[in-house]
C-alpha positions as CSV (number, residue, x, y, z in Angstrom):
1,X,-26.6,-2.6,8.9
2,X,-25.4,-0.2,6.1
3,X,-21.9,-1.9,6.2
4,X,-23.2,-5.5,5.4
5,X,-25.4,-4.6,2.1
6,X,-23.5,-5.3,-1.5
7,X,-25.2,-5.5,-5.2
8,X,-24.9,-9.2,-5.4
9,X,-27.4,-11.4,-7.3
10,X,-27.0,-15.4,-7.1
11,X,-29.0,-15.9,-10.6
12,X,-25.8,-14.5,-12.0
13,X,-24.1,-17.1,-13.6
14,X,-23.2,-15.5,-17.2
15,X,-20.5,-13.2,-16.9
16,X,-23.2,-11.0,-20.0
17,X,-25.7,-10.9,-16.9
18,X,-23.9,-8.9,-14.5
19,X,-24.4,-5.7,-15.9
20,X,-28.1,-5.4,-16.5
21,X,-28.5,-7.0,-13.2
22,X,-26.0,-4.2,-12.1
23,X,-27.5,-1.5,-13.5
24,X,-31.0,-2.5,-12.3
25,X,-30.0,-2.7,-8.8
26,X,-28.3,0.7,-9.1
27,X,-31.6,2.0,-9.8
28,X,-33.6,0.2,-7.1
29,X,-30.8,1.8,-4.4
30,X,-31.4,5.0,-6.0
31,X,-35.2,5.2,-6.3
32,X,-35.1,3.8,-2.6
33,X,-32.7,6.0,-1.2
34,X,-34.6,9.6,-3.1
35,X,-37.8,8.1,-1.7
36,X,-37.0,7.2,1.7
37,X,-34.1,8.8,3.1
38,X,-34.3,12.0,1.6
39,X,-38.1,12.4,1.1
40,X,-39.4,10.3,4.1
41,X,-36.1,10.6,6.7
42,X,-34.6,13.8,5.5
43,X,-31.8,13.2,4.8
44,X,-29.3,15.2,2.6
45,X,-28.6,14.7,-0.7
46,X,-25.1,14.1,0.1
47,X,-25.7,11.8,3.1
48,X,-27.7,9.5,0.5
49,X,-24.7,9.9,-2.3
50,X,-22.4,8.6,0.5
51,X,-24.5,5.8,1.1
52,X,-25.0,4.8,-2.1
53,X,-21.3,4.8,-2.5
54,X,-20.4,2.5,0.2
55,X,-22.9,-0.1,-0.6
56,X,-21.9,-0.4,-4.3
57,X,-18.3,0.1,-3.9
58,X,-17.0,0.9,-0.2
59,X,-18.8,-2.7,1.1
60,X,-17.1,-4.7,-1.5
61,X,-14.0,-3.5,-0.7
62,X,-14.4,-4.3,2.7
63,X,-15.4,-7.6,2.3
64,X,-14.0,-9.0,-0.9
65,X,-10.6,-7.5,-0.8
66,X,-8.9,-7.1,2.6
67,X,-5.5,-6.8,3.1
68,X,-5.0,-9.2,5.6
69,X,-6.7,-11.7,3.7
């Protein structure tokens, strides 16, 4: 589900690493999400922006820093 996905990678164990490995998933997510949601699925633009959104930010919110926690 679209709720349980976050940019993790478990090789990451130098703080210097994160943001290559970062930036490289970002561009995975978006080549995927052009490809296949918009130009396979149809969806919007927009729909795919929001999605993109909650799995690099909105999930790791949710997870990482609840309030009741």
């Amino acid at each position: 589900p679209r709720n349980k996905i976050v940019g993790y990678y478990s090789d990451m164990y130098k703080l210097e690493f994160a943001q290559p490995k970062f930036a490289m998933f970002k561009r995975c997510l978006a080549r995927v999400q052009a490809e296949h949601f918009v130009g396979e699925m149809g969806w919007s633009e927009r729909r795919a922006v929001e999605l993109g959104a909650q799995v690099l930010r909105g999930n790791v919110e949710s997870v990482f820093y609840r309030e009741n926690a």
